[in-house]
C-alpha positions as CSV (number, residue, x, y, z in Angstrom):
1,X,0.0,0.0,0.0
2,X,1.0,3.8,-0.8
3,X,2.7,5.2,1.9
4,X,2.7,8.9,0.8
5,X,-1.0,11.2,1.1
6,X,-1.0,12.0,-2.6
7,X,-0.3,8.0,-3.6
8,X,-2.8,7.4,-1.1
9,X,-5.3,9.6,-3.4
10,X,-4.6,8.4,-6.6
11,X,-5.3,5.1,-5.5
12,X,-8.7,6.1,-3.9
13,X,-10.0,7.9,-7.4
14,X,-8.5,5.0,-9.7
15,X,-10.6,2.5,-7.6
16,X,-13.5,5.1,-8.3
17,X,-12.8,5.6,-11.8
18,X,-12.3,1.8,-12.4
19,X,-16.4,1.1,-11.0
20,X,-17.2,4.2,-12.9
21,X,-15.9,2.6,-16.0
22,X,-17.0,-0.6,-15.3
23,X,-20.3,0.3,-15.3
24,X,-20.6,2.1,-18.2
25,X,-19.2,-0.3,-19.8
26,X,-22.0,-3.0,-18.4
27,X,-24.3,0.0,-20.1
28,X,-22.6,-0.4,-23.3
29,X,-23.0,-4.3,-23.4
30,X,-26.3,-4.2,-22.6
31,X,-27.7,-2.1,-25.1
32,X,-25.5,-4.0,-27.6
33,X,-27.3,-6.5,-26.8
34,X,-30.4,-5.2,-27.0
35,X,-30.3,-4.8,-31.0
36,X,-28.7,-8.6,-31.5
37,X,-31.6,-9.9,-29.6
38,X,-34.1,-7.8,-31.7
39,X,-32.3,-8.5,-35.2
40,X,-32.0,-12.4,-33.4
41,X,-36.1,-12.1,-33.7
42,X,-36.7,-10.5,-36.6
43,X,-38.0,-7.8,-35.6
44,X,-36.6,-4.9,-37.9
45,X,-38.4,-1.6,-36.1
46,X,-37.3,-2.7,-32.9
47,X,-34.1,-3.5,-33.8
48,X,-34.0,0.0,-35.6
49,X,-34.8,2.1,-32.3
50,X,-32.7,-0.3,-30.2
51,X,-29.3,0.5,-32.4
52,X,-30.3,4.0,-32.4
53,X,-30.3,4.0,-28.6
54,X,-26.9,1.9,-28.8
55,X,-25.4,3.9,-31.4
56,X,-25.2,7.2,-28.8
57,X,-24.0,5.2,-26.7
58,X,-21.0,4.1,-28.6
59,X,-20.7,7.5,-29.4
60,X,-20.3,9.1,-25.8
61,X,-18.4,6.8,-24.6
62,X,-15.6,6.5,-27.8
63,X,-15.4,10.2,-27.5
64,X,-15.1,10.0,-23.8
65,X,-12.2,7.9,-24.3
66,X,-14.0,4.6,-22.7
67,X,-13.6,2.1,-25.6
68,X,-11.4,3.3,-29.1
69,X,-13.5,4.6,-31.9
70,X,-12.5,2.3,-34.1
71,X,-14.2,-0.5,-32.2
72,X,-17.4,1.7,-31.8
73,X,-17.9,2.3,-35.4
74,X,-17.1,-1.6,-36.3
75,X,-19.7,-2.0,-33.7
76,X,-22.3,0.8,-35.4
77,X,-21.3,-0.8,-39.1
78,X,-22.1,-4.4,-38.4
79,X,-25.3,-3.9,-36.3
80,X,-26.0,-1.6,-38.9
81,X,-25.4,-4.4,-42.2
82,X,-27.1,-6.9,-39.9
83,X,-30.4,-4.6,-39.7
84,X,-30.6,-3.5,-43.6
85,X,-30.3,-7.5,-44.3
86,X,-33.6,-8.4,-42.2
87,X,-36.0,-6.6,-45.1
């Protein structure tokens, strides 16, 4: 364990930050999820609002620094191909 008052802080706010994070990231999951289990049923409007919801999300949180951009817009491209082939 840190020994010095300002070590002692930094490891206080990283355990913070880390449940923080963690949780969002939960978020994220979830409402990726959401749209796989809609386009899983067929169900193209729902699926639609669902990656609309999920979409923002991947937004905020690759701008916030949470996951890469890269890996939100693979994410917003395939849920996105998966969608358009359900007509």
């Amino acid at each position: 364990m840190a020994n010095i008052q300002s070590a002692k802080k930094r490891a206080r706010q990283g355990e913070a930050h880390r449940a923080h994070n963690a949780s969002q990231r939960s978020m994220l999951r979830s409402s990726l999820r959401k749209v796989l289990k809609a386009i899983e049923a067929k169900d193209k409007a729902g699926a639609a609002t669902a990656y609309q919801a999920a979409e923002a999300v991947l937004d905020r949180y690759a701008s916030r620094g949470l996951i890469h951009k890269n890996k939100a817009a693979r994410h917003k491209s395939r849920l996105a191909a998966h969608i358009k082939a359900l007509a």
